[in-house]
Each structure stands twice: as C-alpha cells, then as structure tokens.
Backbone as a ProteinNet text record, in pm:
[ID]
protein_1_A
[PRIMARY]
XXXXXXXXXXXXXXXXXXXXXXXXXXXXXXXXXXXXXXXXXXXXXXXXXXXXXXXXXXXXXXXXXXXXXXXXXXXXX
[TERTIARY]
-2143.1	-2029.5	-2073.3	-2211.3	-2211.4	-2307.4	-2307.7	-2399.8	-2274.7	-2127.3	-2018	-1981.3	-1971.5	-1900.8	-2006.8	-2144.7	-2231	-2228.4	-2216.6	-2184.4	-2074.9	-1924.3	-1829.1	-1830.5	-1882.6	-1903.9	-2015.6	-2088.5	-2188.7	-2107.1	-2038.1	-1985.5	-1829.5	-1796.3	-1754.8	-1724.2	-1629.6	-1693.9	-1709.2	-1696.4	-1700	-1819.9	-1910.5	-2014.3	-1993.1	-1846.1	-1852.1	-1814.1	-1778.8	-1734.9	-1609.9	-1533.9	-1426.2	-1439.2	-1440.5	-1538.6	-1559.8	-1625.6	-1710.6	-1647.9	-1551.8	-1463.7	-1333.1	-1287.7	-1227.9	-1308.7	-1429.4	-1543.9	-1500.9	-1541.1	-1582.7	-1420.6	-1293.7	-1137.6	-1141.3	-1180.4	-1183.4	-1254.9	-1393	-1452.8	-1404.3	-1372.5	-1295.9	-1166.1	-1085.3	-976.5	-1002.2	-1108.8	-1141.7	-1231.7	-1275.6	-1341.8	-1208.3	-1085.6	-960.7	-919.9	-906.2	-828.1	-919	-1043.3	-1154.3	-1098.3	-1096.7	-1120.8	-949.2	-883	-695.8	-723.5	-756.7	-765.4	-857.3	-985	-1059.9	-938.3	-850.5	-833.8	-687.5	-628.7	-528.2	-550.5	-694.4	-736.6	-775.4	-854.4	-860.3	-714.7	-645.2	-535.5	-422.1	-465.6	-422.5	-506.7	-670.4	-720.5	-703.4	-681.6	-608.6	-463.9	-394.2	-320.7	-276.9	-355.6	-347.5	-367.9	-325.4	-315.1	-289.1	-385.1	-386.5	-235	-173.4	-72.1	-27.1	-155.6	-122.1	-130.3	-154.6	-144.3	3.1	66.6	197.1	285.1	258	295.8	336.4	236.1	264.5	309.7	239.3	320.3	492.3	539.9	732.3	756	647.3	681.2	714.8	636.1	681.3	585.8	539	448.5	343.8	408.9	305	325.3	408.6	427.8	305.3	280.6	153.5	78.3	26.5	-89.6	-38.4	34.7	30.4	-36.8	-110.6	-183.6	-131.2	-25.3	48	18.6	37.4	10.3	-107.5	-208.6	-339.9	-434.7	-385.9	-482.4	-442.8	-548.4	-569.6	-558.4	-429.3	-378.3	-345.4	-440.4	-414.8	-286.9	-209.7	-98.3	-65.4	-43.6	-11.5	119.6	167.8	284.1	337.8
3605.4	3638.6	3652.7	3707	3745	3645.9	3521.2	3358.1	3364.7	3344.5	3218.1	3289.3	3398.5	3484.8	3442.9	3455.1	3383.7	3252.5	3150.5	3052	3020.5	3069	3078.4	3132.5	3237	3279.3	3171.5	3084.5	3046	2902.6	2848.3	2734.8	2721	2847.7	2858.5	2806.2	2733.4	2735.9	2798.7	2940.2	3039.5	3157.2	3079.4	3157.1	3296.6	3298.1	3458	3561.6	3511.7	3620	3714.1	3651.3	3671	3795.6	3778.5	3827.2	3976.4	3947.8	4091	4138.2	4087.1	4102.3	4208.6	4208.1	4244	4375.1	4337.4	4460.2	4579.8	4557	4692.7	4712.9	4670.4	4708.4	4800	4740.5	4830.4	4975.3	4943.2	5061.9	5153.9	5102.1	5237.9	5245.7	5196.7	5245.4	5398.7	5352.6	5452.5	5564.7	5573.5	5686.8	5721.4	5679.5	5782.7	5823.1	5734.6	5816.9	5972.4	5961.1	6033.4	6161.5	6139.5	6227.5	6284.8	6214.1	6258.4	6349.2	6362.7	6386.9	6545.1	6537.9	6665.1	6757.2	6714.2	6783.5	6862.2	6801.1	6814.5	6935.5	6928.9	7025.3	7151.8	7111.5	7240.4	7306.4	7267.6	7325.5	7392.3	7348.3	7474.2	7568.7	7517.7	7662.9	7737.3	7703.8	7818.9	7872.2	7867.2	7859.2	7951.9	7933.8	8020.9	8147.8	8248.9	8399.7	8491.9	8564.6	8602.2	8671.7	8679.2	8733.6	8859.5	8919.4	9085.9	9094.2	9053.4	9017	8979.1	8884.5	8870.1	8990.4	8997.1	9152.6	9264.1	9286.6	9403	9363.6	9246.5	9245.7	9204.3	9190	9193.7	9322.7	9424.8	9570.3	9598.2	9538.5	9600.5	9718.7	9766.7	9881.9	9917.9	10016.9	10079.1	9965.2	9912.5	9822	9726.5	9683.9	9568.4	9626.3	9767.8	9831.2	9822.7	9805.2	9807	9686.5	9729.7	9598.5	9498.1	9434.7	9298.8	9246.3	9317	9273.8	9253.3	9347.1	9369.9	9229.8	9140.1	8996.7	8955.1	8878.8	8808.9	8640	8604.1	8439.5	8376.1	8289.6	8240.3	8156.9	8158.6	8054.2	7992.7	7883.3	7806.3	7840.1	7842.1	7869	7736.6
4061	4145.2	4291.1	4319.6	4438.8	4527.6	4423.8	4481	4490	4444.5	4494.7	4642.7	4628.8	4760.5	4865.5	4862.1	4949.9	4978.5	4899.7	4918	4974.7	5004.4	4987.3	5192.2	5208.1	5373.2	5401.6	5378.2	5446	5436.4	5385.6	5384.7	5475.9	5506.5	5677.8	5762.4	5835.8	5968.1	6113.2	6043.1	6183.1	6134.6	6003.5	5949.1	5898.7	5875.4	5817.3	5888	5989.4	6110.7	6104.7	6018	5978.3	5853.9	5819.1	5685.4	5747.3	5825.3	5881.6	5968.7	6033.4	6106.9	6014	5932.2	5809.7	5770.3	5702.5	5664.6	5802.9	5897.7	6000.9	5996.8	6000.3	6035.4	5921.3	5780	5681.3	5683.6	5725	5705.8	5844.4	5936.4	6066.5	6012.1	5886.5	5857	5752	5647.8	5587.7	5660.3	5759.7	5846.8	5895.4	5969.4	6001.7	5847.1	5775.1	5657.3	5593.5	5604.4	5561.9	5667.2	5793.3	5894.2	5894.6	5838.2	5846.3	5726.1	5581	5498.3	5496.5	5550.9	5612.2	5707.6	5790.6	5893.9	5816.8	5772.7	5622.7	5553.9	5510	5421	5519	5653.1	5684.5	5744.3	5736.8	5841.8	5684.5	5583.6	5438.1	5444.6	5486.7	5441.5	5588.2	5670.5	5751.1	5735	5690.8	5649.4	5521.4	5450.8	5295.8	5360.8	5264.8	5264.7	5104.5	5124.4	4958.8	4976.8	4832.7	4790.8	4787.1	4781.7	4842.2	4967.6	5063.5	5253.1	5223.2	5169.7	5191	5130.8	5007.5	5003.1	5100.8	5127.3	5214.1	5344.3	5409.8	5541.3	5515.4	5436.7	5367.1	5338.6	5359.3	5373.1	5262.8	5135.6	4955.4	4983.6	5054.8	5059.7	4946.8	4863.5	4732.1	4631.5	4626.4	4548.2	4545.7	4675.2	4667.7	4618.9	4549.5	4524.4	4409.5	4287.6	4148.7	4099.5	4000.2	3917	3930.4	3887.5	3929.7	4060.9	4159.2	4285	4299.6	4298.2	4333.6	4315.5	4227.5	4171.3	4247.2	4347.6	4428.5	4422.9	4463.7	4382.7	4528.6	4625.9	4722.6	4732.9	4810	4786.2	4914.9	4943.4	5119	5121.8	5224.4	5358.2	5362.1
[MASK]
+++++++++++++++++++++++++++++++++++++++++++++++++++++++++++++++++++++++++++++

C-alpha cells in the first residue's frame, strides 16, 4: 500500500507538492482543533463549583451542612 501511494506522488507532475501541501493544512487544522478543545476544557474547569459553594451562596444556610449536602459533586454553570 505504501509502494503504490509512493509511486503514485512521485509519478506527479508537481512531485508531490500537493500532497504536502494538504498534509501541513491538515496538521495546522488539527493543532487549532487541539488548542479550541484545551481552551473549552479549561474555561469548565473554571467554571465548576462544588455543590455545597452553590448551596450556601442561594443562602440554604444550615441546610448546606446536612449530610446530603455536605458530598462534594462538582457540577458546571
């Protein structure tokens, strides 16, 4: 498979340029998608807030302190 694909760019007549030309569009498409995808994720984990922080700042007061509340279950905004 990877003699015909060689054969296949070398029998060309712009030697493959094209080819590689394609390769690098691809690979700087997947470095933004990589870098969209990182920036995505950090902007949830800023974002998240444990469940007893939401609790109490909605002013359930003692309430956020009963067992139910107290487990710590991150959830996004």
């Amino acid at each position: 498979m990877a003699e015909k694909m060689y054969d296949r760019i070398c029998s060309r007549s712009d030697g493959g340029k094209r080819l590689a030309k394609r390769q690098n569009y691809l690979l700087a498409q997947n470095d933004l998608i990589e870098e969209q995808i990182l920036q995505i994720e950090t902007d949830r984990a800023l974002h998240s807030v444990p469940l007893l922080e939401q609790a109490t700042d909605l002013g359930q007061g003692d309430k956020a302190k009963s067992p139910v509340h107290t487990k710590l279950c991150w959830v996004t905004s």
